[in-house]
C-alpha positions as CSV (number, residue, x, y, z in Angstrom):
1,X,159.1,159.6,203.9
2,X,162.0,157.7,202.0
3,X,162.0,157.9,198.5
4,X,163.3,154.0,198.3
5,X,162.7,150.7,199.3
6,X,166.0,149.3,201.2
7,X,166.9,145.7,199.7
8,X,169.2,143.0,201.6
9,X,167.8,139.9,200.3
10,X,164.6,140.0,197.9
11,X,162.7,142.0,195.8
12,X,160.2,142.9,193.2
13,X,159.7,145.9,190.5
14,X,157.6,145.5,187.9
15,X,158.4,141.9,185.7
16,X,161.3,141.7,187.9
17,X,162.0,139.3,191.0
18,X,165.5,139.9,192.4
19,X,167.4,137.3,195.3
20,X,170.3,137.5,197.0
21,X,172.9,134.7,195.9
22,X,176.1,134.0,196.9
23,X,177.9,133.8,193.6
24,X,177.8,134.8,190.2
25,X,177.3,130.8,188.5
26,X,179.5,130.2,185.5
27,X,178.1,131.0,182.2
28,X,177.4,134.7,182.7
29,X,179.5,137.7,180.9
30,X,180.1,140.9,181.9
31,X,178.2,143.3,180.0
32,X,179.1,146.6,179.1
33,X,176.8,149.4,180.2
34,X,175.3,152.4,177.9
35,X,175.3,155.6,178.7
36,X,176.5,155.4,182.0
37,X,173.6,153.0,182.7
38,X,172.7,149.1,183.2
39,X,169.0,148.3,181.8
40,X,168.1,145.6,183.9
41,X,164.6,145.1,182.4
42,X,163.5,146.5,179.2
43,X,160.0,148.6,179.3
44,X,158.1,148.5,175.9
45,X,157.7,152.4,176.4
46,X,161.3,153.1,177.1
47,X,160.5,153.1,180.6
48,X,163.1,151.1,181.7
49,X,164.4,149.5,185.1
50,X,168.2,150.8,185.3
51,X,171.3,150.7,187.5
52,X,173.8,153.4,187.1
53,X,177.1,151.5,186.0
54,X,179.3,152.5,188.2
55,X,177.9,150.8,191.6
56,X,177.0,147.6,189.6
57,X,178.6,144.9,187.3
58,X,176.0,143.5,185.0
59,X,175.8,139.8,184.0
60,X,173.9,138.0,181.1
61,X,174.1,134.9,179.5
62,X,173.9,134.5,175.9
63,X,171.5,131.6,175.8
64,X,168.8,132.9,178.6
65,X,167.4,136.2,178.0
66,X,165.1,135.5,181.5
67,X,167.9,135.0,183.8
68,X,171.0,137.6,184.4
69,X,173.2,138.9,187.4
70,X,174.1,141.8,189.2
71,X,177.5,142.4,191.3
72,X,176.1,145.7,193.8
73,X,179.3,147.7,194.4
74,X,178.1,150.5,196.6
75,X,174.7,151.0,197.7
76,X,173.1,151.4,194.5
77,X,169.5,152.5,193.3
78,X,167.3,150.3,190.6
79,X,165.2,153.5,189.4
80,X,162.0,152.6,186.9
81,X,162.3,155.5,184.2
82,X,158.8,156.9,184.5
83,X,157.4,160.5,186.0
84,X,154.3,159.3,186.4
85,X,152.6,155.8,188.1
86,X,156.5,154.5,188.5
87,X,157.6,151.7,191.0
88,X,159.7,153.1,194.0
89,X,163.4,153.0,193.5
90,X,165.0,150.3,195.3
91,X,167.9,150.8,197.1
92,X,170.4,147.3,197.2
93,X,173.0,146.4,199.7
94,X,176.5,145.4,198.3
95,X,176.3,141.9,197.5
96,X,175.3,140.0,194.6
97,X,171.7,139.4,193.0
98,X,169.8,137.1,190.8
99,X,167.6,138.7,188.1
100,X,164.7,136.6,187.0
101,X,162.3,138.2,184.1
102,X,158.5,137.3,183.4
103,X,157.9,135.1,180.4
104,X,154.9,135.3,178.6
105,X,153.7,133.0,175.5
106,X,153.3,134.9,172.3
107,X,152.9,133.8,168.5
108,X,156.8,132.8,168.6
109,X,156.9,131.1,171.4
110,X,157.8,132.0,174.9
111,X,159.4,135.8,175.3
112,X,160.3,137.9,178.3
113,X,157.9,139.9,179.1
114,X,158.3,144.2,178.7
115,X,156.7,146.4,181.3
């Protein structure tokens, strides 16, 4: 049994849907990875969806925290940091990838939502 999910065109983990574009639309900067590591959607718990840096290029624009990018390299895994009742890793083809987060209303206002 595979430990993954292959991914050519769409996909869901968690509060994240991801689609296949064909470019990366004006707008969106590079963002620098940490630790080795791009956190593609933030977990309340630290149990974060991540990329490791060097198969991706990670793009974010500063005025939509619900929208970024992603430039796959290589092959590259999106891994949910959990050891216990965690999504399956997906495994992306090169090509680039739209990143669309869950919103939920709160007390402020709209905000993305945290797994």
């Amino acid at each position: 049994m595979k430990d993954f999910i292959a991914i050519n065109n769409q996909a869901a983990q968690g509060d994240v849907l991801i689609t296949s574009v064909s470019a990366i639309p004006d707008g969106f900067t590079k963002i620098a990875a940490a630790g080795g590591q791009h956190i593609i959607t933030h977990s309340e718990t630290g149990h974060h969806h991540v990329m490791a840096a060097s198969s991706v290029d990670f793009y974010q624009a500063a005025n939509d925290p619900l929208i970024a990018y992603i430039d796959v390299k290589i092959p590259a895994k999106m891994e949910h940091l959990r050891s216990f009742d965690t999504h399956k890793t997906l495994l992306f083809a090169p090509g680039m990838y739209r990143i669309n987060r869950q919103a939920e209303e709160s007390h402020e206002g709209w905000i993305r939502v945290a797994d």
